[in-house]
N, C-alpha and C positions, 0 to 999 in steps of 0.2 A: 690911477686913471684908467678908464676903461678905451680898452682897443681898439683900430679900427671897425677892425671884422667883427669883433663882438657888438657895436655897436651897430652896424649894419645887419647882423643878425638878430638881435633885439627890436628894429625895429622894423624888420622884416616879419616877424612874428606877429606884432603887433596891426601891421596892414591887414595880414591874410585875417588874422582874427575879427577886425576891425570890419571886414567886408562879410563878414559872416555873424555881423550884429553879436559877437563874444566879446565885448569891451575888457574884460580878465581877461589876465596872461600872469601866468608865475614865470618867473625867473629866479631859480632855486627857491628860497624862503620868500622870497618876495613876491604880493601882489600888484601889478600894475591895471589901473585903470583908466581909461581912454575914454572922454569924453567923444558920446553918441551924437549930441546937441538933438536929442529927439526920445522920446520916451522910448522904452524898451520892455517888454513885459516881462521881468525877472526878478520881481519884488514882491510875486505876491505870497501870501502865509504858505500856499501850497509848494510852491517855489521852497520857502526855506525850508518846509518839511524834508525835503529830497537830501541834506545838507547833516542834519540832525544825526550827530554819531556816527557820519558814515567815514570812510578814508577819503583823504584830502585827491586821492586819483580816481574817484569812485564816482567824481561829478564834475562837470569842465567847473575851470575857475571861476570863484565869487565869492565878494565877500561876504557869507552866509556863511562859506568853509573857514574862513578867517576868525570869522563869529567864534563860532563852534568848536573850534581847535584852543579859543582861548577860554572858553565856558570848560570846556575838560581838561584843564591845565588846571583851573581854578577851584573847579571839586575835585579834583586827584590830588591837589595840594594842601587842599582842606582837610581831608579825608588822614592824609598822614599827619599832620597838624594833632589832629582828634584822635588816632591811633597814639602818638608819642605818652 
């Protein structure tokens, strides 16, 4: 069961970001996303491009980097797969 304060700090996190139109927030491995109830312009192709190979700290959170982390998990896995 998660903590007081942890959970007070989770979703302390989640405000501030929340106020700053960042609906992502990681919490270690974890993405959370926070219903905007209002379009946001962070979907479009140019958008993912920024995402694309890059390190999961190298762009605020989205799940573009979730995308993406699982796309290289998936050809790295492949790839040794085809190497064996």
């Amino acid at each position: 069961e998660m903590s007081v304060c942890l959970k007070n700090t989770v979703t302390e996190q989640l405000q501030k970001g929340y106020a700053k139109d960042q609906i992502y927030t990681y919490v270690g491995d974890i993405l959370i996303a926070v219903n905007p109830f209002r379009n946001i312009d962070i979907y479009s192709s140019q958008h993912s491009k920024l995402y694309i190979g890059a390190k999961r700290t190298a762009n605020p959170p989205h799940i573009f980097a979730v995308a993406d982390i699982g796309y290289q998990c998936l050809i790295t896995s492949s790839a040794r797969l085809r190497d064996m």
